[in-house]
Backbone as JSON, one array per atom type, in Angstrom:
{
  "sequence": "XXXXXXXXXXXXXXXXXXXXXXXXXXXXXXXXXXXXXXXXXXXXXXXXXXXXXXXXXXXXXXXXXXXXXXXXXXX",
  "N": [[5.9, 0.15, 2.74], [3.45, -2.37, 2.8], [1.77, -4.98, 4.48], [0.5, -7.93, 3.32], [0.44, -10.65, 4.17], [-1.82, -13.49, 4.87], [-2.43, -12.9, 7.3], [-3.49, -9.78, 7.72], [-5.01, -9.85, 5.51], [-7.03, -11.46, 6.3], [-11.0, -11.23, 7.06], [-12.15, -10.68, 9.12], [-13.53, -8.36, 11.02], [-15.78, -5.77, 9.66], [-14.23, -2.69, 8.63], [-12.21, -4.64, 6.86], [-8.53, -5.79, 8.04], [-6.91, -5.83, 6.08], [-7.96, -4.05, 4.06], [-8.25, -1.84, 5.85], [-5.65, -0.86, 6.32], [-5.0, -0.31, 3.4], [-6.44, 2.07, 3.22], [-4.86, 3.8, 5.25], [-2.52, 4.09, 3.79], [-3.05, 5.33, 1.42], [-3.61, 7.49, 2.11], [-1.41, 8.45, 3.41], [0.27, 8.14, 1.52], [-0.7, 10.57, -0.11], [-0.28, 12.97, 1.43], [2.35, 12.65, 1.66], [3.03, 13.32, -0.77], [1.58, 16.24, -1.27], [2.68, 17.63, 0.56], [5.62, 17.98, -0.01], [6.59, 19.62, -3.54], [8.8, 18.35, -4.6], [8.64, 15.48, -3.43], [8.77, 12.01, -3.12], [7.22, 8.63, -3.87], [6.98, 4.81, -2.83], [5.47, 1.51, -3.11], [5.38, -1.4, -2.02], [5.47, -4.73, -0.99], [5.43, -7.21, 1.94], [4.73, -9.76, 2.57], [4.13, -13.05, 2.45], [6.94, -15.25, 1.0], [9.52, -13.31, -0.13], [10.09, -9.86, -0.82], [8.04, -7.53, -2.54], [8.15, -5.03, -4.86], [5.17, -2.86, -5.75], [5.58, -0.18, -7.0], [8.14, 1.77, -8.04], [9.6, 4.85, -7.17], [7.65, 7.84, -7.38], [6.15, 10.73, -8.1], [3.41, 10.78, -8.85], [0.22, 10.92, -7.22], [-1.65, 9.12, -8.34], [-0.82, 6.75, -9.66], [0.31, 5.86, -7.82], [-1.48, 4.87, -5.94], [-2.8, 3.26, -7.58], [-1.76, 0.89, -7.34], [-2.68, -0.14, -5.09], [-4.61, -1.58, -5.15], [-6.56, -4.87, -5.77], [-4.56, -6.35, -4.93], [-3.12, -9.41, -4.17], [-2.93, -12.05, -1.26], [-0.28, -13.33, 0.38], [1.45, -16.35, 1.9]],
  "CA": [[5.81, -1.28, 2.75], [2.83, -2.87, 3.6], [1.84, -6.51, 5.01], [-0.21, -8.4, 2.8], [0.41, -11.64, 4.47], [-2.88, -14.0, 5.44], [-3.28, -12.48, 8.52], [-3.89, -9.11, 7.47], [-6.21, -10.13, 4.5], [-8.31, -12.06, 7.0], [-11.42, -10.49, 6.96], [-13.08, -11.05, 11.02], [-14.55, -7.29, 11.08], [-15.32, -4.26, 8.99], [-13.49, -3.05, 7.5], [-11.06, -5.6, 7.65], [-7.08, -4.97, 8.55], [-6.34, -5.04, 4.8], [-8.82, -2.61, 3.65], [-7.8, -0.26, 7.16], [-4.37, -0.52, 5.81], [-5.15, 0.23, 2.51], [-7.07, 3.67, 3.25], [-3.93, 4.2, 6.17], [-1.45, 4.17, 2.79], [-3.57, 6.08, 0.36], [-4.0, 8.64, 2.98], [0.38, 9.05, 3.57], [0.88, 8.86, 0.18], [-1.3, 11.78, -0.98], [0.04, 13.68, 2.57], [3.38, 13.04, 1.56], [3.31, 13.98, -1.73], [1.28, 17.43, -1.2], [3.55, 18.27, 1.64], [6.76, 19.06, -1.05], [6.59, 19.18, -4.45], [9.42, 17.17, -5.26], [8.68, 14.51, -2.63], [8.34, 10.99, -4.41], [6.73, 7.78, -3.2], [6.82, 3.9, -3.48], [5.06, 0.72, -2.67], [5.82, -2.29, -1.63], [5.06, -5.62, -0.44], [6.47, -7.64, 2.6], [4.15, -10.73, 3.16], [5.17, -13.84, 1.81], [8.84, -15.17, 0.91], [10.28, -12.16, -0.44], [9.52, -8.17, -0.82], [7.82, -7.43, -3.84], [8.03, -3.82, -4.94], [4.91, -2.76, -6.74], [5.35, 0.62, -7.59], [8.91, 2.28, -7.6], [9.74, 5.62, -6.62], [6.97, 8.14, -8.14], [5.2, 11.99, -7.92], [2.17, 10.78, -9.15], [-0.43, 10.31, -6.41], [-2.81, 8.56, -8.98], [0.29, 5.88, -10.43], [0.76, 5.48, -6.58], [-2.56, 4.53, -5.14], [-3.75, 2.02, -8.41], [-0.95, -0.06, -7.11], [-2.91, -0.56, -4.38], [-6.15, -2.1, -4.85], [-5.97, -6.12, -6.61], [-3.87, -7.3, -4.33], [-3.5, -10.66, -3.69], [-2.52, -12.61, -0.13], [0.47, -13.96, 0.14], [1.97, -15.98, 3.03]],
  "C": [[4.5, -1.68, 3.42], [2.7, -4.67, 3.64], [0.58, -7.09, 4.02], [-0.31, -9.94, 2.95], [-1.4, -12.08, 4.74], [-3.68, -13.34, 6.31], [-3.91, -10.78, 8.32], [-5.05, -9.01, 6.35], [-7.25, -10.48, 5.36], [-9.05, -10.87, 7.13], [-12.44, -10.8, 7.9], [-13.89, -10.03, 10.93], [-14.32, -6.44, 9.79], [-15.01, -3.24, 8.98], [-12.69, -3.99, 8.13], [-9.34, -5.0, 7.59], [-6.87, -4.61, 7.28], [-7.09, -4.01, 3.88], [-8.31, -1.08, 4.79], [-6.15, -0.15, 6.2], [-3.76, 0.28, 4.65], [-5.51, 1.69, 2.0], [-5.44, 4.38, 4.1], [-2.84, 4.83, 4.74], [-1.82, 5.19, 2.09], [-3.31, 7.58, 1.28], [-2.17, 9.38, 3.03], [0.59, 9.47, 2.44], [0.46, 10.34, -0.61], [-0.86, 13.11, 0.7], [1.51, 13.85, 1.9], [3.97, 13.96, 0.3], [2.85, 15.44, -1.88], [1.67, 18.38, -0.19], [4.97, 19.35, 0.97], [6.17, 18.65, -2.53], [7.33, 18.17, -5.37], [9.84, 15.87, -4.35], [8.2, 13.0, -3.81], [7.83, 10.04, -2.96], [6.72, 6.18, -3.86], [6.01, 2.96, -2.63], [5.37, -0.61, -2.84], [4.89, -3.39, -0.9], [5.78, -6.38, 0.65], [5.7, -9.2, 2.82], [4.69, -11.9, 1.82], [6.51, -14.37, 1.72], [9.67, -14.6, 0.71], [9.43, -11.05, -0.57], [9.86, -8.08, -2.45], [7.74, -5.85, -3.71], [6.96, -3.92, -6.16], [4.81, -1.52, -7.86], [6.69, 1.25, -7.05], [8.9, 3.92, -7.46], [8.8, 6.9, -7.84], [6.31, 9.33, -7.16], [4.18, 11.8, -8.32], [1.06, 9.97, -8.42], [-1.16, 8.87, -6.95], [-2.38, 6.98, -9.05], [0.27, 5.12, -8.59], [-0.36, 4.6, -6.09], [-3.0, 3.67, -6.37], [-3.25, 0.85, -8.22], [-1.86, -1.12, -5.81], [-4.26, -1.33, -3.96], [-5.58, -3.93, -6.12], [-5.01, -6.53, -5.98], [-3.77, -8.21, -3.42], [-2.81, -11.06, -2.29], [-1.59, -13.41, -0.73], [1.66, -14.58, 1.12], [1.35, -16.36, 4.19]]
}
């Protein structure tokens, strides 16, 4: 799950929180998945009024991490 509310988009230094966050994710997901082979992974949203899921449960680092760039503030 990550935060994609306002305050993490804000962009005060560089990188900013939602770019750090963004590398922080990419980085688990390709850890978790080359840890087992049949480990899966999803992504998620929490900022805003409700939790958006944008990528459900998935072995494919690649499928995993395109989820994560284009996304908008929300919140």
């Amino acid at each position: 799950m990550m935060d994609n509310s306002a305050y993490a988009i804000n962009g005060d230094y560089e990188p900013t929180r939602w770019e750090s966050e963004v590398d922080a994710a990419s980085l688990l997901i390709q850890a978790k998945l080359e840890a087992n082979q049949q480990s899966s992974v999803g992504v998620g949203l929490i900022g805003g009024n409700q939790v958006q899921i944008l990528c459900t449960l998935t072995s494919d680092s690649v499928k995993a991490n395109s989820f994560l760039f284009g996304v908008k503030c929300s919140g």
